[in-house]
C-alpha positions as CSV (number, residue, x, y, z in Angstrom):
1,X,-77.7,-18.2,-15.9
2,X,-74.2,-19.3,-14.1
3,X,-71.4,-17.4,-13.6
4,X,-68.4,-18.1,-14.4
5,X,-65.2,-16.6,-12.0
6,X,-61.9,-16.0,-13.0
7,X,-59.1,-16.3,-10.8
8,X,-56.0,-14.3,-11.9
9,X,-53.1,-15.5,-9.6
10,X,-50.8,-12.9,-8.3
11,X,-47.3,-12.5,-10.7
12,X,-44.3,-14.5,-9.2
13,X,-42.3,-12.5,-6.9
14,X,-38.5,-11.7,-8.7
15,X,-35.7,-13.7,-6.6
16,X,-34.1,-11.6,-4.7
17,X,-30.5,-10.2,-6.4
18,X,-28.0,-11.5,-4.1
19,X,-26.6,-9.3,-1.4
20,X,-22.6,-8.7,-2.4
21,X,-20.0,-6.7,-0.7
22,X,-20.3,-4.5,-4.1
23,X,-23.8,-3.7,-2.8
24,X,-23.5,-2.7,0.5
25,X,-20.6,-0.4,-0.2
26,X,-20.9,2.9,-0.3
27,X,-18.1,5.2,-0.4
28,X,-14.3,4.4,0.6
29,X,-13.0,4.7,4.4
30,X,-11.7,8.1,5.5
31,X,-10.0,6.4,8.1
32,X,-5.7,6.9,9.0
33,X,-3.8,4.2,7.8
34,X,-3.7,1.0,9.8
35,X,-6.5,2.0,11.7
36,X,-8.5,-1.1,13.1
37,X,-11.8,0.2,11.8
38,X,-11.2,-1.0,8.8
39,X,-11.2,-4.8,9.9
40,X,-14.4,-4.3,11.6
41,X,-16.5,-2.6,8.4
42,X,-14.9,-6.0,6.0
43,X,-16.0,-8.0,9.0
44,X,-19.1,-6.0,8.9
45,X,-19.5,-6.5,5.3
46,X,-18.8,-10.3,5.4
47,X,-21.5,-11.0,8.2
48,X,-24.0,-9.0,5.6
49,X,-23.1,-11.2,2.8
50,X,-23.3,-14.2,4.5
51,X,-26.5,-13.5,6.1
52,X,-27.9,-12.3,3.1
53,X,-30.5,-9.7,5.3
54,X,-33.1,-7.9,2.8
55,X,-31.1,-5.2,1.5
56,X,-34.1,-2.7,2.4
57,X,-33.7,-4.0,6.2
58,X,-30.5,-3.1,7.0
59,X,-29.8,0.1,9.8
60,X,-26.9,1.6,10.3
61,X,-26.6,4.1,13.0
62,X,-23.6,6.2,14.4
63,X,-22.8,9.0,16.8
64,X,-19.9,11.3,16.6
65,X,-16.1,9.9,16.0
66,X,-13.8,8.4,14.2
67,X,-16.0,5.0,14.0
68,X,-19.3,7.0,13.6
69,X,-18.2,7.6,10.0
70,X,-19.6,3.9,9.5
71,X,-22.9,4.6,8.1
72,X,-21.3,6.8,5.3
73,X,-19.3,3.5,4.3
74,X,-22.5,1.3,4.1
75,X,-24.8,1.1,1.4
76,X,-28.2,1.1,3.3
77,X,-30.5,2.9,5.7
78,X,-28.5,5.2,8.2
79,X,-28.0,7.7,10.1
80,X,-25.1,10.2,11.6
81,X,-26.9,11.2,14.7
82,X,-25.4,13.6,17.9
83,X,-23.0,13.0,20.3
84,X,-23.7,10.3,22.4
85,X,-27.0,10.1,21.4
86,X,-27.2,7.7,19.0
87,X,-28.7,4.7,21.3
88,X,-32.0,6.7,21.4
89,X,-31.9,7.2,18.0
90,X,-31.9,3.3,17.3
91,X,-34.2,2.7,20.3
92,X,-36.8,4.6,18.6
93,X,-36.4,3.1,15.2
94,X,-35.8,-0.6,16.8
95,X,-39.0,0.0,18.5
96,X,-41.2,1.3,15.7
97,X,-40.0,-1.0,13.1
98,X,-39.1,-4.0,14.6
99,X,-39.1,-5.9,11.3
100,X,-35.5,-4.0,10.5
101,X,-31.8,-5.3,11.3
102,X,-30.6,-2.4,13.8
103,X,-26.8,-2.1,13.8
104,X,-25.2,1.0,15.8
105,X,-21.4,1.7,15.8
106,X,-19.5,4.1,17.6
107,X,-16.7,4.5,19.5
108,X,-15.2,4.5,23.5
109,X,-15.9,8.5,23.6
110,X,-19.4,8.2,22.1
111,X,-20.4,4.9,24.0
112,X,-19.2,5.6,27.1
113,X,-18.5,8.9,27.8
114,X,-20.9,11.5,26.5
115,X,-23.2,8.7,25.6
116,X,-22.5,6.6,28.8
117,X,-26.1,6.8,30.4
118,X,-27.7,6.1,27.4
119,X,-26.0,3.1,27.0
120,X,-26.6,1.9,30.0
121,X,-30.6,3.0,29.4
122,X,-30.8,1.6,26.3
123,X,-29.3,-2.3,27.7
124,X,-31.6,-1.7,30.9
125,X,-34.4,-1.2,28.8
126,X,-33.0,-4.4,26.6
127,X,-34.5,-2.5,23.0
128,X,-33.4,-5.2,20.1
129,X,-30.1,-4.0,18.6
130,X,-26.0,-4.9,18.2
131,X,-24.3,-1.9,19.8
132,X,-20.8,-2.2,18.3
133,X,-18.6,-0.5,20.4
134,X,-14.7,0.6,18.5
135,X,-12.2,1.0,22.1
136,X,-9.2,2.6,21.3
137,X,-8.9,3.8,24.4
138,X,-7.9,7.2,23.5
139,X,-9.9,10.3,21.4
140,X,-8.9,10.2,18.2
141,X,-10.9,12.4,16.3
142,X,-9.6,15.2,18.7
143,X,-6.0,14.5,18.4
144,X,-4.9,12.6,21.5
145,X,-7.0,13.3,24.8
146,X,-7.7,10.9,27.2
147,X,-10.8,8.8,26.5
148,X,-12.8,7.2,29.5
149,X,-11.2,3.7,28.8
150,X,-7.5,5.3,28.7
151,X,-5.4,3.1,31.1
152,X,-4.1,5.0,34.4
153,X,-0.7,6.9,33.2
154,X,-1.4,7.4,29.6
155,X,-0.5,10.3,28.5
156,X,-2.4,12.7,26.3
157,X,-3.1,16.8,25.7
158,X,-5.8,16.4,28.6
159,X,-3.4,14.6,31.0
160,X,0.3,15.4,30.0
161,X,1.5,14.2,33.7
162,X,-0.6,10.7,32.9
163,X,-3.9,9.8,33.5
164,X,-4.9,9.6,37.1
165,X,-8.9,8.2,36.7
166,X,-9.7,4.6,36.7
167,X,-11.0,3.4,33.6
168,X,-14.3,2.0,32.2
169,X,-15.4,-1.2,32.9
170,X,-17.1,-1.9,29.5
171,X,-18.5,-5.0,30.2
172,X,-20.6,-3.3,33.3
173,X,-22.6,-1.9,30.6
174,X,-26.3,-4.0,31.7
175,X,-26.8,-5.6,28.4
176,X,-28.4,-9.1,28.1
177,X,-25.4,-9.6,25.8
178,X,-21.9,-8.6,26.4
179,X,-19.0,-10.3,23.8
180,X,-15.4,-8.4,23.5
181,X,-13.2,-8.9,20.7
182,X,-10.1,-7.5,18.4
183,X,-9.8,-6.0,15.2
184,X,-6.8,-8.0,14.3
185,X,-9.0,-10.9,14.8
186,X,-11.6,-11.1,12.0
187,X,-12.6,-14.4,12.4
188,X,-13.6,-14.0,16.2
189,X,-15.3,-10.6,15.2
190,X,-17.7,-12.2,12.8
191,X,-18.7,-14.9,15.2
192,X,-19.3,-12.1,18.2
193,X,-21.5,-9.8,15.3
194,X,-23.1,-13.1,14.0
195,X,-24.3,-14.3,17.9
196,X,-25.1,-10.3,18.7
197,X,-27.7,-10.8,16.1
198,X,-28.7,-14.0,17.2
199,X,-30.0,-12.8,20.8
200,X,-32.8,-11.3,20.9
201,X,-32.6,-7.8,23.2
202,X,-29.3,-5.1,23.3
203,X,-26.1,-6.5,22.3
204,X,-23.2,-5.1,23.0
205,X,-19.8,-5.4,21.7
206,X,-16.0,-4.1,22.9
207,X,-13.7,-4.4,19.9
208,X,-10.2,-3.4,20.8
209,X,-9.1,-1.4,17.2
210,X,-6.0,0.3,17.7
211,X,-5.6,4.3,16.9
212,X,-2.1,3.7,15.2
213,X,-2.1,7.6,14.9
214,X,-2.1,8.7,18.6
215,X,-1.9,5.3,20.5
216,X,0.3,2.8,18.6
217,X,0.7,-0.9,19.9
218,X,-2.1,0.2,22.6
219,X,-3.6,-3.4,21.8
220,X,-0.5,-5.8,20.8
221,X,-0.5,-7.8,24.3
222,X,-3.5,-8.9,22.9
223,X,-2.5,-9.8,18.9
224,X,-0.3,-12.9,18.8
225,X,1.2,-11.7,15.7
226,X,2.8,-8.8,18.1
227,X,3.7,-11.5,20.3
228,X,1.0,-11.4,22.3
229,X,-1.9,-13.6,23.6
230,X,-5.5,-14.2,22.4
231,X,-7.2,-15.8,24.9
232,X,-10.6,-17.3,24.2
233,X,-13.3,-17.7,27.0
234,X,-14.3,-21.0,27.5
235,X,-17.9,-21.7,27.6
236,X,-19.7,-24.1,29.2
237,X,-20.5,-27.3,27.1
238,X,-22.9,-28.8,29.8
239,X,-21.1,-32.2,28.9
240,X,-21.0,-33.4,32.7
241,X,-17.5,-33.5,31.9
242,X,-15.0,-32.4,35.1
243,X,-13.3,-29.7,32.5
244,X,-16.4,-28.1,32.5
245,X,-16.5,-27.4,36.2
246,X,-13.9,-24.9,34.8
247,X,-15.7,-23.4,32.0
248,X,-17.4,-20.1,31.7
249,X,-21.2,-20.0,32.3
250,X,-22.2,-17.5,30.1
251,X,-25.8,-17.0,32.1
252,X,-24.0,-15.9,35.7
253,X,-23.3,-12.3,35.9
254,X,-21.1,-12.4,38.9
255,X,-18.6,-15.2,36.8
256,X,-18.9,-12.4,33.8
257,X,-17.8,-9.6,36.2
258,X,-15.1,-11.8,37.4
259,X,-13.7,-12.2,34.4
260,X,-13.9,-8.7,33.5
261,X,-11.6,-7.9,36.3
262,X,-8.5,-10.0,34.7
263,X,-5.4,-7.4,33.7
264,X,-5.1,-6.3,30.7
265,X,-5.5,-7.9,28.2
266,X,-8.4,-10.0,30.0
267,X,-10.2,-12.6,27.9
268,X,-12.2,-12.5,24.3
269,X,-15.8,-13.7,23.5
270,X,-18.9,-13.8,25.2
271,X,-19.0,-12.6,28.7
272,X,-22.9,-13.2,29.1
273,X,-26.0,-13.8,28.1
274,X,-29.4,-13.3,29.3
275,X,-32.7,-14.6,28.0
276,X,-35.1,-11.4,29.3
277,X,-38.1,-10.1,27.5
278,X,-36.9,-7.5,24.8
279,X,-39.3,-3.8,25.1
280,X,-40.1,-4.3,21.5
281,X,-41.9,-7.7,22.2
282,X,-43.1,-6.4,26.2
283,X,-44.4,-3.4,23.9
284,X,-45.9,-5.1,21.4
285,X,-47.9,-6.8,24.1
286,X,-49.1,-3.9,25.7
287,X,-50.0,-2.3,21.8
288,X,-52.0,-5.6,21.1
289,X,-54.1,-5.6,24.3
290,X,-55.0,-2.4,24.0
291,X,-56.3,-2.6,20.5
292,X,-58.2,-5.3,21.6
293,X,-60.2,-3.4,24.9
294,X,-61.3,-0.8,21.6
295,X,-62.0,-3.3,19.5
296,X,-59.6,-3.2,17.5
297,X,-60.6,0.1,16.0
298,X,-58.5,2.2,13.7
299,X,-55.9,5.0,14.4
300,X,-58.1,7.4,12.8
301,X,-61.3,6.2,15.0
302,X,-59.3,6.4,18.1
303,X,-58.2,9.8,17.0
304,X,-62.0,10.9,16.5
305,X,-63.1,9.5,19.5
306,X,-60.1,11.8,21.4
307,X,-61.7,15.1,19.6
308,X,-65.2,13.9,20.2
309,X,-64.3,14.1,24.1
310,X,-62.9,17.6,23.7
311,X,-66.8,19.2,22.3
């Protein structure tokens, strides 16, 4: 007798509803009026649209501040996590699920204050995420203290005589990807968030967004509708050309150092890149090899093994 085998093929897969604005908004802005945030969450929602991530893959991840309200505007995965520690938050997650878009936002307080050493842990460590970083360059969410970017002589509730402590550097932050931009600029922001998520390893952003509330026309030397003066860094081309002797070379630190030190307003785009092993992928490594010396047994059997040691 012969049998006969029937193959039932699996049922076509759906396509995929396409990702809108409409979908990956979740509640209106609490934010004061004017406030640059709200140039960075459309810029935000634009890059998602045009992207078109899974829906299901998308992270969004916040400390405490003004800015940290983001994951309560975004219709997705996300988290409100502690002061300053939202970095290890994402690390984790980045790290475990490594198949998932990992976007964190905060704010100059959260990113370099209280949360200064993890940022600089987190970009050391070069975990796979866009750190997008709102500098306004004063605490906002307070009412009006000076904030660890807050030019020398501004004056707050903390320093009413004028600040006397040299500001942050934010592009010292270690990162394998350091871009600054402007929240008048939307444009240039969706480029910066689009190449972020291009690099593999920690990317982090400095968007100037101006507190209109407690620091008005803090950013207008820099907004040529306020008469003042975006300047765009110009990369390196590699054309053999003589211009480009002049150009920025987005892999040399010391040049991206340099050109953090310009006055204020300095220079917008990407200050430099670095093509360095990410932890997820040196991890991944390490996981695989591993698996392999036990022959690839299973979590449970290593587990048994573990209490079969202890009898």
């Amino acid at each position: 007798m012969s049998e006969t085998t029937t193959t039932i093929a699996p049922p076509a897969s759906e396509p995929r509803e396409k990702l809108t604005k409409k979908a990956v908004t979740a509640d209106h802005p609490t934010w004061c009026p004017g406030c640059g945030d709200f140039a960075v969450l459309a810029s935000f929602y634009k890059v998602l649209e045009k992207r078109q991530l899974d829906h299901e893959k998308i992270v969004t991840l916040a400390g405490i501040g003004c800015s940290s309200r983001f994951p309560y505007f975004v219709n997705g995965h996300g988290a409100h996590f502690i002061h300053g520690r939202a970095v290890p938050l994402a690390s984790g997650i980045s790290l475990a699920r490594p198949d998932l878009h990992v976007f964190l936002f905060g704010g100059d307080g959260d990113g370099f204050s209280i949360g200064g050493n993890h940022l600089n842990h987190g970009a050391r460590k070069n975990i796979n995420m866009v750190y997008f970083i709102m500098d306004n360059f004063v605490y906002g969410l307070t009412k009006k203290q000076t904030s660890p970017t807050s030019p020398i002589g501004f004056k707050s509730k903390t320093d009413p005589t004028g600040a006397i402590d040299m500001p942050v550097n934010p592009i010292s932050a270690g990162a394998t990807f350091i871009a600054r931009t402007h929240a008048t600029q939307v444009n240039h922001m969706i480029q910066m968030i689009e190449r972020a998520m291009d690099h593999p390893g920690f990317s982090a952003i400095e968007c100037l967004s101006e507190r209109v509330e407690f620091y008005p026309g803090a950013f207008d030397p820099a907004n040529p509708r306020k008469g003042g003066s975006f300047e765009l860094i110009q990369e390196k081309k590699w054309d053999n050309t003589p211009e480009d002797e002049l150009r920025h070379d987005v892999t040399d630190e010391l040049a991206a150092y340099k050109l953090a030190q310009l006055p204020f307003p300095g220079v917008f785009g990407v200050f430099y890149q670095s093509d360095r092993p990410t932890k997820n992928a040196l991890e991944k490594k390490w996981i695989e090899s591993t698996r392999e010396k036990t022959g690839n047994a299973s979590d449970l059997e290593l587990l048994q093994k573990t209490f079969d040691r202890m009898k």
